[in-house]
C-alpha positions as CSV (number, residue, x, y, z in Angstrom):
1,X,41.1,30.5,71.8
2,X,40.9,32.1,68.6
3,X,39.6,31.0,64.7
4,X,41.8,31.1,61.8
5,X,40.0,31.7,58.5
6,X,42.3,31.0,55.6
7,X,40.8,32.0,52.1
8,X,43.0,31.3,49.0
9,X,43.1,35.3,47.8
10,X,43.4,38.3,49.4
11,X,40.1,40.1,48.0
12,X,38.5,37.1,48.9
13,X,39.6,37.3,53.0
14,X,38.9,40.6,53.0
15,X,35.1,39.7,52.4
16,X,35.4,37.3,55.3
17,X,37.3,40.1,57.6
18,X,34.1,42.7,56.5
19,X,31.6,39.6,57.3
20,X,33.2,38.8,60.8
21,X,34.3,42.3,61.9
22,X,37.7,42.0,61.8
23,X,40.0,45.1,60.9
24,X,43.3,46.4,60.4
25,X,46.0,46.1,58.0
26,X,46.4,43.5,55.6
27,X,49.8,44.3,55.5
28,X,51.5,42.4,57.7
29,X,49.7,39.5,55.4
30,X,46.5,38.7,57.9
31,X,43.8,40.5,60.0
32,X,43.3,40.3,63.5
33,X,40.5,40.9,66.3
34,X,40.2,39.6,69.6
35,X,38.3,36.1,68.6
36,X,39.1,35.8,64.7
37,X,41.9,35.6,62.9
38,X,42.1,35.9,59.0
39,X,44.8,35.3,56.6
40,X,45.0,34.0,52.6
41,X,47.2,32.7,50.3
42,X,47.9,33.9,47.0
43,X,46.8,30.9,44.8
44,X,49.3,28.1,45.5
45,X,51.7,27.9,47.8
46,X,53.8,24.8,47.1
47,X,54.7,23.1,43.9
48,X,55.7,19.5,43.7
49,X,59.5,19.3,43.3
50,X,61.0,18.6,39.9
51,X,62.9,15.2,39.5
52,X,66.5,16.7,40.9
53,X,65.0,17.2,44.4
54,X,64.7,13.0,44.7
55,X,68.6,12.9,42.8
56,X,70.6,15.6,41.6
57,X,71.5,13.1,39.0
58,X,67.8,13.4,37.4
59,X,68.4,17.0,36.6
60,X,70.3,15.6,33.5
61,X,67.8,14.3,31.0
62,X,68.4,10.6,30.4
63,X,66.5,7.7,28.8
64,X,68.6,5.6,32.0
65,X,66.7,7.5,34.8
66,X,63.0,6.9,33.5
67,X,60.3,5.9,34.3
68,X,60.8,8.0,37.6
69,X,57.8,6.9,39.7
70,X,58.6,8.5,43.0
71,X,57.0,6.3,45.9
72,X,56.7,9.5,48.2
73,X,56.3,12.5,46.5
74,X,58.1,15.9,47.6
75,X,56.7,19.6,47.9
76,X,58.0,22.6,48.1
77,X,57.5,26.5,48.7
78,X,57.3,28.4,46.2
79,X,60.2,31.1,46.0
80,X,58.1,34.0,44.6
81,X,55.6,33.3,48.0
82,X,57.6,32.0,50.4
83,X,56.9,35.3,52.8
84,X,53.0,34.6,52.7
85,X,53.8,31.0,53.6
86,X,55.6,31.7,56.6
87,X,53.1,34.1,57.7
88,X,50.3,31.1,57.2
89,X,52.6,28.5,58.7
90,X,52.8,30.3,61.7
91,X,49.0,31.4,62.0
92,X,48.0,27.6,61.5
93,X,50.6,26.7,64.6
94,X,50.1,29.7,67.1
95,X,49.3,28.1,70.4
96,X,45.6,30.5,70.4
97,X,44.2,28.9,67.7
98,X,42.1,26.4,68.3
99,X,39.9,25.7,65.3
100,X,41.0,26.1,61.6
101,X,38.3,27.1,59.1
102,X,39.4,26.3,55.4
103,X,37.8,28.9,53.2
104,X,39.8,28.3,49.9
105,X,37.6,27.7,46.8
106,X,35.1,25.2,47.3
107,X,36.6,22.4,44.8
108,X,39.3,20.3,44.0
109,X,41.6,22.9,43.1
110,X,40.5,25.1,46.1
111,X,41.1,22.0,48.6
112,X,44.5,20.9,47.1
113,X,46.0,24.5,48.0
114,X,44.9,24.4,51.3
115,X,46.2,20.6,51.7
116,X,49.4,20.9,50.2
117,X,50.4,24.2,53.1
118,X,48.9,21.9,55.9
119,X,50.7,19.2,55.0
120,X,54.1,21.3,54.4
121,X,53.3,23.9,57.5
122,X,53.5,20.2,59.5
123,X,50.0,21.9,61.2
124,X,48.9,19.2,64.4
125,X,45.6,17.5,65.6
126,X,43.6,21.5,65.6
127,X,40.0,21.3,64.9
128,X,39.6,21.9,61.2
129,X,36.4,22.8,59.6
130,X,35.4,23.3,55.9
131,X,33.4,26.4,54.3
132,X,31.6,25.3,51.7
133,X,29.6,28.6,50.0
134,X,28.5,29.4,46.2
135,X,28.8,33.1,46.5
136,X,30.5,36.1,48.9
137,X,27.3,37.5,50.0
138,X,27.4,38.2,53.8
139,X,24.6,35.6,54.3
140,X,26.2,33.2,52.5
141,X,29.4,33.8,54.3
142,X,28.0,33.2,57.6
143,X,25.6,30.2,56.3
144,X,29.2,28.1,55.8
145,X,30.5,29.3,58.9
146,X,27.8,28.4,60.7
147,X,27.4,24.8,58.4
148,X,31.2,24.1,58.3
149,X,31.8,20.4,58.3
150,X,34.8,18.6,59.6
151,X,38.0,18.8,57.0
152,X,37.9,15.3,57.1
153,X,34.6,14.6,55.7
154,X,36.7,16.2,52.3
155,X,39.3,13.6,52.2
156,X,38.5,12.0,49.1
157,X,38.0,15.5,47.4
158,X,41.8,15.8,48.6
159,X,42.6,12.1,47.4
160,X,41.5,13.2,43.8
161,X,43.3,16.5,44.3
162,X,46.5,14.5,44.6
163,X,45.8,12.1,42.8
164,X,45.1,14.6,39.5
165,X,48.7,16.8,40.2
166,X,50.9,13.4,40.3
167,X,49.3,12.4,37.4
168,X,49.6,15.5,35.4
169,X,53.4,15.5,37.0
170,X,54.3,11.6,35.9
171,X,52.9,11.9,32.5
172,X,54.4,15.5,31.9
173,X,58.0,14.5,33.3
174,X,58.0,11.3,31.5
175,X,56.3,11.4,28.5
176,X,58.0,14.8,27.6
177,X,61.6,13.8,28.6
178,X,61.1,10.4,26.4
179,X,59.6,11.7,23.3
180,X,62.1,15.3,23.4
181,X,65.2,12.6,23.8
182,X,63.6,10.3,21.1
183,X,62.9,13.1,18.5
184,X,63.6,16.6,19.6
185,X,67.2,16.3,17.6
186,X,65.0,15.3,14.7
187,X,62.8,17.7,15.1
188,X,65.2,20.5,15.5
189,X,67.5,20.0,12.5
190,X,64.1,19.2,10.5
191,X,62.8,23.2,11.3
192,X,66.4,24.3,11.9
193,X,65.5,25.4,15.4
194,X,68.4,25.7,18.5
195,X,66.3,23.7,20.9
196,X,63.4,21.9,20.8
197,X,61.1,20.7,24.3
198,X,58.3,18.3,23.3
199,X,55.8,19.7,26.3
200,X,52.7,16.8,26.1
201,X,50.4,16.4,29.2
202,X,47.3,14.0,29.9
203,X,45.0,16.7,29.4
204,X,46.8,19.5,26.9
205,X,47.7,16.6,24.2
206,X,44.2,15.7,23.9
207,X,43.1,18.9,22.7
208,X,45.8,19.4,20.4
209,X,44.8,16.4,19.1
210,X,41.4,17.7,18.5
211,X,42.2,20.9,17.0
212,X,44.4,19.1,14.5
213,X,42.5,16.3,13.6
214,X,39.5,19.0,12.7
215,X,42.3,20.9,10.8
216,X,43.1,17.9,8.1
217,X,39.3,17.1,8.0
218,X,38.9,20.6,6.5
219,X,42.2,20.4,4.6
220,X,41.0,16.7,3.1
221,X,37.5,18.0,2.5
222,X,36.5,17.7,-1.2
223,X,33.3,20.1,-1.8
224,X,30.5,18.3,-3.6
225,X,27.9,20.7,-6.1
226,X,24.2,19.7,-5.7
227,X,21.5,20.8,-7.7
228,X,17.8,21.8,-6.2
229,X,14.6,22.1,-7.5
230,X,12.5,24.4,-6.1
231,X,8.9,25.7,-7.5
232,X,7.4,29.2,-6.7
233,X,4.0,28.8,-6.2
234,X,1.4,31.6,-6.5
235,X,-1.7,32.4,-4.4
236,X,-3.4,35.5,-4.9
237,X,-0.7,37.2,-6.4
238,X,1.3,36.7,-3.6
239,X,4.4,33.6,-4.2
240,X,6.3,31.1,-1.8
241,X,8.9,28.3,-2.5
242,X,8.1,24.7,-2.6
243,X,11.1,22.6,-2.7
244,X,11.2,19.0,-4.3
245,X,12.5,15.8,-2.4
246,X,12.1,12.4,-3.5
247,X,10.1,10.7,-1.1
248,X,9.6,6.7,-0.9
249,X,7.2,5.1,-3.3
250,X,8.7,7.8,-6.0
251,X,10.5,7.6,-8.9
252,X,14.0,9.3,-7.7
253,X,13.6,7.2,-4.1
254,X,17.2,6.0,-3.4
255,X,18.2,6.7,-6.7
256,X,22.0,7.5,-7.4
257,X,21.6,10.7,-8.9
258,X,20.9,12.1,-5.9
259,X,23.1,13.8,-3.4
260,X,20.7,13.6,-0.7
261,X,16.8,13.1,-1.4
262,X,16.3,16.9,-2.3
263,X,19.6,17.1,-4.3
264,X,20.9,16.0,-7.5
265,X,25.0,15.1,-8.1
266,X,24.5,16.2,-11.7
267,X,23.1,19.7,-13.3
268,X,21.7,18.2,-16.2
269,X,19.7,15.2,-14.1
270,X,18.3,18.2,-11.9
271,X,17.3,20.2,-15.6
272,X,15.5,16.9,-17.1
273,X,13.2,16.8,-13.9
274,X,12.5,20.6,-14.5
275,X,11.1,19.8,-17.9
276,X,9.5,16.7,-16.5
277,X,7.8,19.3,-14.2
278,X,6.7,21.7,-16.2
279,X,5.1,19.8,-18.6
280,X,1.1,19.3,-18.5
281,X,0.1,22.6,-17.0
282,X,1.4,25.1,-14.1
283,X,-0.2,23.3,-11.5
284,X,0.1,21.5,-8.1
285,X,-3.0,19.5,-6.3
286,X,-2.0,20.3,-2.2
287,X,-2.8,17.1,-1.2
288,X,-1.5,17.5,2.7
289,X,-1.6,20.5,5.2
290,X,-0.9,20.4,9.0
291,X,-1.0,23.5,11.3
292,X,0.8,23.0,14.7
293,X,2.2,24.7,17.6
294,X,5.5,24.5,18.8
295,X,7.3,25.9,22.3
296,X,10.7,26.5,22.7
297,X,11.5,26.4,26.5
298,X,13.7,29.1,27.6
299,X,17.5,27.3,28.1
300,X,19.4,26.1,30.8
301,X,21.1,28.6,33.2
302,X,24.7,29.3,32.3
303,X,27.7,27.0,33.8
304,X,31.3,28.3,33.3
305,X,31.7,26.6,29.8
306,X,28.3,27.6,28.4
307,X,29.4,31.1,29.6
308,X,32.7,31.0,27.9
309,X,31.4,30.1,25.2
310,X,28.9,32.8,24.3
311,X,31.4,35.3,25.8
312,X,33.8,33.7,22.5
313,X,31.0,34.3,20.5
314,X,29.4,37.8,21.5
315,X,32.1,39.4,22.5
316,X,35.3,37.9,20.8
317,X,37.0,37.4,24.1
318,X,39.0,33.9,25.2
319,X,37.9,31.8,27.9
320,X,40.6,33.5,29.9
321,X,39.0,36.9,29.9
322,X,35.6,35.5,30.6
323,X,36.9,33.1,33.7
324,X,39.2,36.3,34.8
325,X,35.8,38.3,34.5
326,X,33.2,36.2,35.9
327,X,35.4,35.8,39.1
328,X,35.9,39.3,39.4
329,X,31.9,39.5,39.5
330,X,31.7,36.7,42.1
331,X,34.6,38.1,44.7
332,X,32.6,41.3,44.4
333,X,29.3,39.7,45.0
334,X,27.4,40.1,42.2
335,X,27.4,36.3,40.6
336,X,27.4,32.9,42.5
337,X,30.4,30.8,42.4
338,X,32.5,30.5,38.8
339,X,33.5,27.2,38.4
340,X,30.9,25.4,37.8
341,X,29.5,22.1,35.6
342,X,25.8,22.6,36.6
343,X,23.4,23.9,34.8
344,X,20.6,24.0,36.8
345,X,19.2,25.6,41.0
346,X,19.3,23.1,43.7
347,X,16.2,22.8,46.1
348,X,17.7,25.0,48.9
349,X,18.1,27.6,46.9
350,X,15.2,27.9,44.5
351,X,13.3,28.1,48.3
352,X,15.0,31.6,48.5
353,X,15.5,32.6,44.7
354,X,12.8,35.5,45.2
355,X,15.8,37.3,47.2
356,X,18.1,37.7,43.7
357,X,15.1,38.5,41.7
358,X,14.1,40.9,44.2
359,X,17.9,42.3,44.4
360,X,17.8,42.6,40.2
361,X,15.1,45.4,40.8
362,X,18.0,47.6,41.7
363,X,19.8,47.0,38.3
364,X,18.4,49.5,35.7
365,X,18.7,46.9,32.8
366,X,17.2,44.4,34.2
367,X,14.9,46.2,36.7
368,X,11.2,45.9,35.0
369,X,12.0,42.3,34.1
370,X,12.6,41.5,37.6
371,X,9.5,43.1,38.5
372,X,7.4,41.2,36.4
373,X,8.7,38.1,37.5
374,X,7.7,38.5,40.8
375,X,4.5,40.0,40.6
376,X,3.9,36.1,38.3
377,X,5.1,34.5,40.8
378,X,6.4,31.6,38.4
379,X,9.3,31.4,41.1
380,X,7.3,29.9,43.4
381,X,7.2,26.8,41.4
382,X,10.4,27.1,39.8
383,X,11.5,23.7,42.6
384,X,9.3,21.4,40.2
385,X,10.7,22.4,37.0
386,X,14.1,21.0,35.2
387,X,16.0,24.2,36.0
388,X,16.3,22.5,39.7
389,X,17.6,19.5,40.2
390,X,19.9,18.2,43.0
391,X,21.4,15.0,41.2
392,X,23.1,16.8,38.8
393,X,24.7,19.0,40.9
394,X,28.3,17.7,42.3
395,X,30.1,21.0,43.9
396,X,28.0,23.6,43.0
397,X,25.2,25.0,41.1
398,X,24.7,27.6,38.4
399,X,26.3,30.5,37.6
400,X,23.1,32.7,38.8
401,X,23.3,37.0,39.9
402,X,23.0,37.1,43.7
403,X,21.2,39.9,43.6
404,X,23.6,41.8,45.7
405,X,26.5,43.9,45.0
406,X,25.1,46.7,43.0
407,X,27.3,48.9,44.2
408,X,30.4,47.6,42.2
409,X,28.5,48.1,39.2
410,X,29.9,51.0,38.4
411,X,33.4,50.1,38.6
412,X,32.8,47.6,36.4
413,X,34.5,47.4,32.7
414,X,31.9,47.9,29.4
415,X,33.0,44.0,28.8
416,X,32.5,42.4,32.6
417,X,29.1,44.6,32.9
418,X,28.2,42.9,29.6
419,X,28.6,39.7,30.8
420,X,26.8,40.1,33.8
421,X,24.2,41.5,31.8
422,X,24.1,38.1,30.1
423,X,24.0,36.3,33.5
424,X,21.2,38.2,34.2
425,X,19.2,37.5,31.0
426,X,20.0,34.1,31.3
427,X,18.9,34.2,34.9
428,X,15.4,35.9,34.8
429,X,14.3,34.0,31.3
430,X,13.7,30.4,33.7
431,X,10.4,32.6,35.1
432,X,8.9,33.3,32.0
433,X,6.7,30.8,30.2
434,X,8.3,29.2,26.6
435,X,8.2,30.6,23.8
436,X,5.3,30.0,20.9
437,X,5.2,29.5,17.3
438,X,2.4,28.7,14.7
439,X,4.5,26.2,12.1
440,X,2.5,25.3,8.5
441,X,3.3,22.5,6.7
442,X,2.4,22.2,3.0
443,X,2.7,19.2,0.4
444,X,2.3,19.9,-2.9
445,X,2.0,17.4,-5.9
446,X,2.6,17.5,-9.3
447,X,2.2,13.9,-11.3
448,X,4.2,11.8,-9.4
449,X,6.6,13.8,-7.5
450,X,6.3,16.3,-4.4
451,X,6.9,19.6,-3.4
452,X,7.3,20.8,0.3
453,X,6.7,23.9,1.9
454,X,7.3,24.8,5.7
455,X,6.3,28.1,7.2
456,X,7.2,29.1,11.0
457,X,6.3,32.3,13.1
458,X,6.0,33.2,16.6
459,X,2.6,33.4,18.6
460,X,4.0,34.8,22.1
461,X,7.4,35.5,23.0
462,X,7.6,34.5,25.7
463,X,10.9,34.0,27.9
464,X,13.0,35.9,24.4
465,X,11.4,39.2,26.1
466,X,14.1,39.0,28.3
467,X,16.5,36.5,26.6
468,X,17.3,38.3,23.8
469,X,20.5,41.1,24.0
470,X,21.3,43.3,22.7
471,X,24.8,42.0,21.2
472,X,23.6,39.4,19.1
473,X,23.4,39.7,15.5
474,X,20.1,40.1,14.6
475,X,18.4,37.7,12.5
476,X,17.0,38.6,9.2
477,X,12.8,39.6,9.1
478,X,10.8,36.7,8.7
479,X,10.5,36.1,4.7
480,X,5.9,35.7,5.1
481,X,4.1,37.6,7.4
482,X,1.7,35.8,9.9
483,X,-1.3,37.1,8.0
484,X,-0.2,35.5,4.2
485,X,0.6,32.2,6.0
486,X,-2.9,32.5,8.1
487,X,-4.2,32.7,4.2
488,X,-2.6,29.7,2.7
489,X,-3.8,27.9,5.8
490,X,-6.7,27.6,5.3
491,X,-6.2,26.3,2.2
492,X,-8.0,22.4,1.7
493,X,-6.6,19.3,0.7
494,X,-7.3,18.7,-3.1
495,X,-6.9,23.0,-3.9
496,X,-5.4,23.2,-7.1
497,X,-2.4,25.9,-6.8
498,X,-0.8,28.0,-9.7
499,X,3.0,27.4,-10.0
500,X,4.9,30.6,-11.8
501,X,8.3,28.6,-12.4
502,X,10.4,26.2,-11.3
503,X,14.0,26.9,-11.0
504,X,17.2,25.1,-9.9
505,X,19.6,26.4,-7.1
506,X,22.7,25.6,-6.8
507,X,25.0,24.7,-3.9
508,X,28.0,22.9,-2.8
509,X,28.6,20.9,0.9
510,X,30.7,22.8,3.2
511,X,33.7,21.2,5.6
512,X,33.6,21.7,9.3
513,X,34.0,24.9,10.5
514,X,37.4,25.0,12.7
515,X,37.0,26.1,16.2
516,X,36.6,28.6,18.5
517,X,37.6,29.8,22.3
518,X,34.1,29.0,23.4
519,X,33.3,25.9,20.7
520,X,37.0,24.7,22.0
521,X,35.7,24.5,25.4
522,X,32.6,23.3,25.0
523,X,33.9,20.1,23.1
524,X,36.5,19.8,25.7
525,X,33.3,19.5,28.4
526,X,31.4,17.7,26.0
527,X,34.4,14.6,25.2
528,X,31.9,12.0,25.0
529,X,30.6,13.0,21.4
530,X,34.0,11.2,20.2
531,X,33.6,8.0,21.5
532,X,31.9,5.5,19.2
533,X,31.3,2.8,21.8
534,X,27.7,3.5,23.2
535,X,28.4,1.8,26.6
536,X,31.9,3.6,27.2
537,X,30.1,6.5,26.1
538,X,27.5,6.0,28.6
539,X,29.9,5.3,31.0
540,X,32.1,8.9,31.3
541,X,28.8,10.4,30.4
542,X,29.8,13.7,32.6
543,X,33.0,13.8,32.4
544,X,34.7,15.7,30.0
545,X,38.6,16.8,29.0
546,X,40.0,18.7,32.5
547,X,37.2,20.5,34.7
548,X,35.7,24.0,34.2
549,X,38.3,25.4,36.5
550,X,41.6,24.2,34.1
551,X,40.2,24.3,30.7
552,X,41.1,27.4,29.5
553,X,44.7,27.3,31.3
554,X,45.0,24.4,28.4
555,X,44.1,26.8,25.9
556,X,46.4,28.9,26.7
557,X,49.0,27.0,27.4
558,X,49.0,25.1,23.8
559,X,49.4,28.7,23.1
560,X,52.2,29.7,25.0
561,X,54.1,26.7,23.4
562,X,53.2,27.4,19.8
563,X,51.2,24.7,19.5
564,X,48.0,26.4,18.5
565,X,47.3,29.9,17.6
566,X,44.4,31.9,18.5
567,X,42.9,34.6,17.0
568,X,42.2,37.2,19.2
569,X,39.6,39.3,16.6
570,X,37.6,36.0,16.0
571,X,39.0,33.9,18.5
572,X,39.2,31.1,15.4
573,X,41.7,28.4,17.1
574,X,44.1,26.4,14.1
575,X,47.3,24.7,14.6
576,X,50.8,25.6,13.8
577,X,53.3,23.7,11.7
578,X,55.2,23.0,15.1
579,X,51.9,21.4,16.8
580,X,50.7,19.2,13.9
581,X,54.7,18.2,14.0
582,X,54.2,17.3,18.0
583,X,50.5,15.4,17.0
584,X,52.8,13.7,14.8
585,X,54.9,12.9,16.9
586,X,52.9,11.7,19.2
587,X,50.5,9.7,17.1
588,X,53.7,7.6,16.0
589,X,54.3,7.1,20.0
590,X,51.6,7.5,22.6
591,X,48.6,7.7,21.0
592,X,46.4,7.4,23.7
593,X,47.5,10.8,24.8
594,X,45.8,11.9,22.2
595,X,42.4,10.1,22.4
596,X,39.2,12.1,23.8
597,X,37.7,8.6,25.3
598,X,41.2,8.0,27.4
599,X,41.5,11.5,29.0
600,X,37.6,11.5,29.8
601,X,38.1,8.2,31.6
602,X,40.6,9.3,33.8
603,X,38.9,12.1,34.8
604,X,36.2,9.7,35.1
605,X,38.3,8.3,37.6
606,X,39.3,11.2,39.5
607,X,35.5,12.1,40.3
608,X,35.1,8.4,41.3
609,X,38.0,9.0,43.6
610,X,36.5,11.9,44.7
611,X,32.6,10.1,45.6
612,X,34.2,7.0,47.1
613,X,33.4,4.8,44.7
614,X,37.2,4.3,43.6
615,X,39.9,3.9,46.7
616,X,43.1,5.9,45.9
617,X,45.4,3.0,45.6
618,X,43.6,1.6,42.2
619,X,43.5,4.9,40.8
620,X,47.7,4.8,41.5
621,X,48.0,1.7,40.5
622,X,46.2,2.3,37.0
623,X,47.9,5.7,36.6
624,X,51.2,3.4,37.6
625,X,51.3,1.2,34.7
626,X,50.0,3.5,31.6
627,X,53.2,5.6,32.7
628,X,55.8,2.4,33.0
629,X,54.1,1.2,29.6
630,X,54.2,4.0,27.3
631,X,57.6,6.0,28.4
632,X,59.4,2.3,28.1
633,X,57.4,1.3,24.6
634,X,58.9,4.9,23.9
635,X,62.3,3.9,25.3
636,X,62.1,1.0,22.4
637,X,61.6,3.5,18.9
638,X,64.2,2.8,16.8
639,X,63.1,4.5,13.5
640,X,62.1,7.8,14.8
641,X,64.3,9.7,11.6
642,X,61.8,7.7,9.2
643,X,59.0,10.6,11.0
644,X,60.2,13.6,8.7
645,X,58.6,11.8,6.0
646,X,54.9,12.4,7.6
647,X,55.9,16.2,8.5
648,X,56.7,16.4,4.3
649,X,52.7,15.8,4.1
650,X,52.0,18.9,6.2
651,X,54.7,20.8,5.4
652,X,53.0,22.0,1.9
653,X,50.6,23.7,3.8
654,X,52.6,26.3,6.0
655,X,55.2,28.8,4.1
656,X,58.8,27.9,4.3
């Protein structure tokens, strides 16, 4: 009898066929030796059916035919790969193969393609086992052979699977066909467009709603002047800034003149405490001084939306680019596993990290680095630090360099070797101790009021030797040098200090900046920051809007329907006049869709699904009635003309 390895790509079964020795030609869409058998699919294979599979009559939009809650679901192969499907079905039924190992992407995504062609290729009671791996090193290859578990023991990773495509399915079938038949005539003859689709979905409707609500904050934001005083104080001939604040038991405490405590509303309030200042003599009495260290521990190790988000930032490139990039690294060895929500080693691993520092002495850049690291030997104690940690690893851990691979380097692009370069920064700086800095704190007064001065520069770099690349924008030279703020430390309490002015800067609040690619998806991980209640908070704490593996699909998607546009030179996301028109829409409707606690909740749910600790049939259930609720409360609008009324509001801001 023979094993079947099905991966879910072909560049990803032909590391399996190199691993186990099988050649050939992929051609006839496997590989073949006397004892193994390896074949792929090309992503998904089946789709759920659209409505007019259950009823031809559903084909025809109609407020009559929904809610359409199927009670058995129907798949089906997709046209574009139905060859490869055959060739699969066939493999997964031949009489000589006796046990089934499923080597599709170890998550939920990567079990659901492999589930949905078992299910439809009607495959029997074979032995199935599961490969579980976090990168396509040979070693790691043959570690989840060799540790495959039965497919079963995965059943309620497939449950969510399900679960999370009939949801997407129900709310995007129904909620789109009830609001497009409630207001897409409205909306058409209001933009004077042929046609009109109002696309919303669980998870993409939530971030529109993001992006626009952080659009009309800027839009509504009214800037505010403030006034500051600030006094340059001599010593030695040499000068620094001391900055006034009103501190309790002072005159301006809580008084309404100020903006905050170091900032008045008014010019002229900020001018009469000048001349208050500066009368009675130039000078301040320091009358408290504190010298402290501070460390600055190098970060944590990059998952896929930390990633994404300072590729967004150093590179300019969407989330797309970097998950398109990052996987291209992994398939040809170089990185661990993409997809990831972990930020940290677990304890197997960190037993064995010496073998990817060890590998990074091949890789110029990064060689010396990796040299140093081990000749520390800081990794040898790595297992007790933060950077490993089991319980906050679900599927896998951190994005991390293998070690391995090298020789792809150079076929890589300037922008993917970039990014691993980054990987690799991030990687090495765990191994080197935290950063130092000598911070100075001065108080200065002057009658009965206060000046403050704060002085910071670094002792010992630290992990920054390596941290720091070279495509960040460099900051600007430290404004005192360590030796003039050594000086003015060791000033005493009760020195009397020269003051050679006071002045007053100006300044003015600033609205929220808009979002990026990589801020986008950040905040999307990052959902529970909206919620208000501390316990629900709490509660999805770890659950965010999608998972790393869909979240910048969403992005793109919102694109794709001129919803949002995206810069590609700054990678600044903003709305268009059609998707604050849908938010709209929606608001007046189904809000829910468009609240970040709600979506994190049922993701929530999904991963509860997926541990055990929520059976499949409440999850339905729950899913079940929000749909029945909201397409019929939809079903009842009777004033949905009255809605051009709020796109008047928005309408000044976009040209005609």
């Amino acid at each position: 009898m023979k094993n079947l390895y099905i991966a879910e790509k072909p560049s990803v079964a032909r590391q399996f066929a190199d691993v186990l020795g099988v050649k050939g030609n992929a051609g006839a869409g496997y590989l073949e030796s006397e004892d193994s058998v390896v074949t792929w699919c090309v992503g998904h294979l089946i789709t759920m059916s659209y409505p007019d599979a259950y009823d031809e009559k559903l084909k025809k939009w109609d407020l009559a035919t929904i809610p359409f809650i199927p009670t058995e679901f129907k798949y089906e192969v997709i046209p574009d790969v139905s060859k490869q499907f055959k060739i699969v079905a066939g493999l997964l039924n031949r009489d000589d193969v006796g046990c089934i190992y499923v080597c599709t992407d170890s998550g939920r995504e990567g079990e659901y393609i492999y589930r949905l062609v078992d299910q439809m290729a009607k495959v029997g009671n074979k032995e199935k086992r599961r490969v579980w791996i976090d990168s396509q090193t040979e070693e790691e290859i043959l570690r989840g052979i060799r540790e495959a578990k039965p497919l079963s023991e995965y059943d309620s990773l497939s449950d969510a699977a399900y679960l999370r495509a009939k949801e997407d399915y129900l709310m995007g079938i129904n909620f789109s066909r009830a609001l497009s038949l409630k207001y897409s005539y409205v909306i058409r003859n209001y933009l004077k467009l042929d046609k009109c689709v109002i696309a919303v979905g669980r998870v993409m409707t939530c971030v529109l709603g993001i992006i626009v609500k952080r659009e009309r904050e800027i839009r509504e934001f009214v800037k505010t002047p403030f006034y500051r005083v600030v006094g340059t104080v001599n010593v030695t001939g040499q000068t620094f800034e001391a900055e006034w604040k009103a501190v309790k038991d002072t005159p301006y405490f809580n008084s309404p003149l100020l903006y905050k405590e170091n900032g008045f509303k008014q010019k002229k309030d900020a001018e009469d405490l000048v001349k208050k200042l500066s009368a009675n003599g130039m000078e301040a009495t320091l009358v408290a001084s504190e010298k402290k260290k501070e460390k600055k521990a190098p970060p944590m190790l990059y998952n896929l939306a930390e990633l994404q988000n300072d590729c967004s930032s150093l590179f300019k490139i969407s989330p797309s680019d970097t998950l398109k990039i990052v996987q291209e690294l992994y398939e040809k060895k170089l990185v661990t596993y993409p997809r990831t929500d972990a930020r940290v080693l677990s304890t197997a691993v960190a037993k064995e990290i010496y073998k990817n520092i060890s590998g990074l002495k091949r890789y110029t850049p990064m060689a010396a680095y990796a040299d140093e690291v081990l000749n520390m030997g800081s990794y040898k104690t790595i297992a007790k630090t933060k950077y490993v940690n089991d319980k906050q690893i679900t599927d896998h851990y951190a994005i991390i360099p293998t070690g391995q691979g090298m020789g792809a380097l150079r076929g890589l692009s300037e922008i993917a070797a970039n990014v691993y370069e980054i990987i690799c920064r991030r990687f090495l700086s765990i191994f080197y101790p935290a950063a130092e800095y000598q911070k100075l704190s001065m108080t200065l007064a002057k009658q009965d009021e206060f000046l403050f001065a704060n002085f910071k520069y670094m002792l010992k770099e630290g992990y920054l030797k390596v941290a720091t690349n070279r495509f960040a924008r460099k900051k600007d030279d430290t404004k005192y040098s360590p030796e003039f703020i050594e000086t003015i430390g060791h000033l005493k309490k009760g020195d009397i200090l020269s003051l050679d002015k006071f002045e007053i800067k100006e300044g003015e609040t600033s609205p929220p900046k808009r979002y990026n690619s990589g801020t986008l998806i950040l905040t999307m991980e990052n959902a529970g920051q909206f919620i208000e209640d501390e316990e629900l908070r709490e509660q999805i704490k770890g659950a965010g809007i999608g998972t790393s593996a869909t979240r910048d699909g969403i992005i793109t998607k919102l694109v794709n329907n001129k919803y949002i546009a995206l810069n590609k030179k700054t990678q600044i996301v903003t709305p268009t006049f059609l998707g604050e028109i849908i938010y709209d829409v929606v608001y007046y409707s189904i809000n829910g869709l468009l609240r970040a606690d709600l979506t994190a909740s049922w993701e929530k749910g999904l991963c509860g699904v997926a541990d055990g600790s929520i059976t499949k049939e409440e999850y339905t259930d729950k899913m079940n009635t929000f749909v029945i609720k909201y397409t019929n409360l939809v079903k009842g609008i009777s004033n949905q003309n009255q809605i051009t009324t709020v796109f008047d509001r928005t309408r000044v801001y976009y040209k005609k």
